[in-house]
N, C-alpha and C positions, 0 to 999 in steps of 0.2 A: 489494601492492594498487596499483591502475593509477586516479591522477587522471583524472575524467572532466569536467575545467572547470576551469580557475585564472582568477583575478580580484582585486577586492575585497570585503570584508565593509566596508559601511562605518554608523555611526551618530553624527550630529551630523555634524561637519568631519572626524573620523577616520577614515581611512581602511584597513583592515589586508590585507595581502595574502595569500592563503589560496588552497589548492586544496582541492576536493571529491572524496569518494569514497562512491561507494554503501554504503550500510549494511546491505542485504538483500541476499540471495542465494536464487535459485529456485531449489528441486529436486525435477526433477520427470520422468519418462518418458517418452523420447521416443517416438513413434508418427510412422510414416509412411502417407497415405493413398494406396490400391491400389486397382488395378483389381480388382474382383470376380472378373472371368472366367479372371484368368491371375495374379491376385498381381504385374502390374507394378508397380511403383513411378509414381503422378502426379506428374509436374513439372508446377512452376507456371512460366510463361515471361512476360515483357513483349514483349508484341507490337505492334506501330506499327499504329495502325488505317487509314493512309493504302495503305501497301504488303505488310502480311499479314508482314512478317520480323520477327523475334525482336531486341530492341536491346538489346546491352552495356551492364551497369549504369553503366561506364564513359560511356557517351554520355547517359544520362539525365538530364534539368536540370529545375527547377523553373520553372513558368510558369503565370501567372494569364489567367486568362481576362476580360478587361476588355470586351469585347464578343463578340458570339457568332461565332468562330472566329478569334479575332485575342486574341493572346495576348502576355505582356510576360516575357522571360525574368529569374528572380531570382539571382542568384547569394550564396555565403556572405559576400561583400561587403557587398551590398546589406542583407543582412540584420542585419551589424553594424552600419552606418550608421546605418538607421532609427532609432536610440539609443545614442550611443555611451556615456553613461554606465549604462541599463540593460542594456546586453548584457557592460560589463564590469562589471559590481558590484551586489553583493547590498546591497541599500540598510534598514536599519531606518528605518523609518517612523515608529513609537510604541513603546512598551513596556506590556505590559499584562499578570495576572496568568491564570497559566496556564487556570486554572477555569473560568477567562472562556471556554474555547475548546472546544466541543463535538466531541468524539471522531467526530462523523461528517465532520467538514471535513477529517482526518489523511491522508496518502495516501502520502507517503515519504519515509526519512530519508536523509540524505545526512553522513558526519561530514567534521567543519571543519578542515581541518589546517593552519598557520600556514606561510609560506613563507619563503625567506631573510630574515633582519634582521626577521620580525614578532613574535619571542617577547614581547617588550614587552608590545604592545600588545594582543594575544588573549591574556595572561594580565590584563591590567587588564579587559579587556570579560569575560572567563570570573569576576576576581573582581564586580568589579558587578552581573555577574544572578545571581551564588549571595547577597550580602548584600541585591542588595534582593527577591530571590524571584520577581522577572517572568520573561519572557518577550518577545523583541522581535518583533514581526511585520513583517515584508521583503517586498519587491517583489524576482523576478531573472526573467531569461530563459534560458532554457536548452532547447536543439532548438528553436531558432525561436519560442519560444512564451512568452508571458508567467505569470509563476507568482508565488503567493503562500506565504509561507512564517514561520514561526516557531524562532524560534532560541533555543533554550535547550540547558541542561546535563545531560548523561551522565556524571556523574561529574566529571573534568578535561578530558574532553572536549565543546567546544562539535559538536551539533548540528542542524541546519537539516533542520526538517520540510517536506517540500512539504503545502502542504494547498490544498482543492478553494477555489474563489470561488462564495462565497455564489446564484451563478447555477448554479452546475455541479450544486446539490443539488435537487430533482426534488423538489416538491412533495407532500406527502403527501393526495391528492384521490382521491377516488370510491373510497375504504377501507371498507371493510366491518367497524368497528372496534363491540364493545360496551359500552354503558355501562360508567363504573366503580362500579359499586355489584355488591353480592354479596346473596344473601339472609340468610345466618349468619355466624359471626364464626370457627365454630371450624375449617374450612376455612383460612381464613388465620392464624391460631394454630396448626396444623400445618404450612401452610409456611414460618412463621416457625424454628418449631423445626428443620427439616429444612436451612432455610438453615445454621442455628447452628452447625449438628452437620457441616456441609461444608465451612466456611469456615476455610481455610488461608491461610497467608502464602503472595505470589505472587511464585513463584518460577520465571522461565522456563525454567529449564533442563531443567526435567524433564517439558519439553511438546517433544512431536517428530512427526513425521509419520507416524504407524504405517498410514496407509490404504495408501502408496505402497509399505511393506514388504508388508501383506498381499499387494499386486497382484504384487511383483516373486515374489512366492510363487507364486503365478495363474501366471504366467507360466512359471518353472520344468517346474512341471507341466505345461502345454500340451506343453512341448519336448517333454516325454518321452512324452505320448500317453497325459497321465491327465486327468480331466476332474474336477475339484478338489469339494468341495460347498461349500454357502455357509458362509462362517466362524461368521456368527450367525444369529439368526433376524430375520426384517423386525419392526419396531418396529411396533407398531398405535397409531392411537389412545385415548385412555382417553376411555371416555363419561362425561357430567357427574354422571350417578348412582354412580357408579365413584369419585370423587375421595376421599372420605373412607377407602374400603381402599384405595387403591393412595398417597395420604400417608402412612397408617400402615404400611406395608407399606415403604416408600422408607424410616422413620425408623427403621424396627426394623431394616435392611439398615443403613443408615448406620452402626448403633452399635456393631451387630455387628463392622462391616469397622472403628471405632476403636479397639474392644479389642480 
């Protein structure tokens, strides 16, 4: 695995040295976009809007636009600068307990690997937030951009979640949302039990991507000049008169598939 950042993890005056490495991996089918007429292949180019030529990503630089067409170029210098201590180190801020943190602010994990001569001290910060059960929330920068983060425990591994700022979450306005009241009770007494009867210990591993396996199936078959049918049938709606057979119907299915 390939560090993508080394630095500091630091909380109070200590400071520990640590590199970062992504903790997700995408996978997923590549597609290229084509000309209709001939099946070319689109390239996408950067083009200089001054002179109409195509420019080496090699020559390309970062530059702000401070007034209108006068521009200030930035370099990776510049950019460490602006902060030398947030650009080198993932700073804790507070500690606070996990629960506190609402599952929609989460966005990526990064695991925390301890660098020459840090064993010390990432195993003293890794015991501290197993005995006292928090979580610390961090300030770092990483790709030019300021981020918030939470650090906590995967086992004996410390990791550091990227999570959103409380601005980056989108309002929940002009929702077309219905009251919470129901007319009967025994509607939700059958989705209670329907829960009960689903409800497994959660175990990742035995969750996987099968939509991408369907398609690389899809695709097979294209090659060969078969023209595949749908794997299932489209899901409909259930109407609201509908609710009470199609719960009963979901729990008799459920019990079945447990015995």
């Amino acid at each position: 695995m390939r560090a993508i950042w080394s630095g500091l993890l630091s909380f109070g005056l200590v400071n520990i040295p640590i590199r970062l490495y992504p903790a997700t991996v995408e996978r997923k089918l590549k597609f290229n976009y084509l000309h209709k007429k001939d099946l070319a292949p689109i390239r996408y180019a950067r083009i200089c809007r001054e002179d109409g030529e195509e420019v080496p990503y090699e020559e390309v630089v970062k530059g702000y636009e401070y007034q209108k067409g006068d521009y200030i170029i930035l370099t990776d210098e510049d950019f460490r600068k602006a902060n030398l201590r947030k650009t080198g180190a993932v700073e804790i801020i507070e500690f606070v307990h996990e629960n506190e943190v609402d599952s929609v602010f989460f966005e990526k994990p990064y695991y925390v690997e301890p660098d020459r001569g840090a064993d010390k001290a990432y195993v003293l910060l890794r015991e501290a937030l197993r005995r006292s059960k928090k979580v610390g929330v961090a300030k770092f920068v990483l790709k030019n951009r300021e981020h918030l983060g939470i650090v906590k425990l995967e086992g004996d591994i410390i990791v550091l979640n990227q999570i959103r700022f409380k601005t980056e979450i989108k309002e929940a306005e002009g929702l077309s949302i219905p009251p919470a009241k129901l007319e009967g009770h025994k509607e939700v007494e059958l989705a209670l039990a329907l829960i009960d009867q689903l409800t497994e210990p959660f175990k990742p591993e035995k969750y996987h991507d099968t939509y991408t396996e369907e398609l690389e199936e899809v695709i097979v078959k294209r090659i060969h000049g078969k023209i595949p049918p749908p794997r299932e049938e489209e899901p409909v709606p259930t109407p609201d008169h509908d609710l009470m057979t199609i719960l009963r119907e979901s729990l008799k299915r459920a019990r079945q598939k447990a015995s």
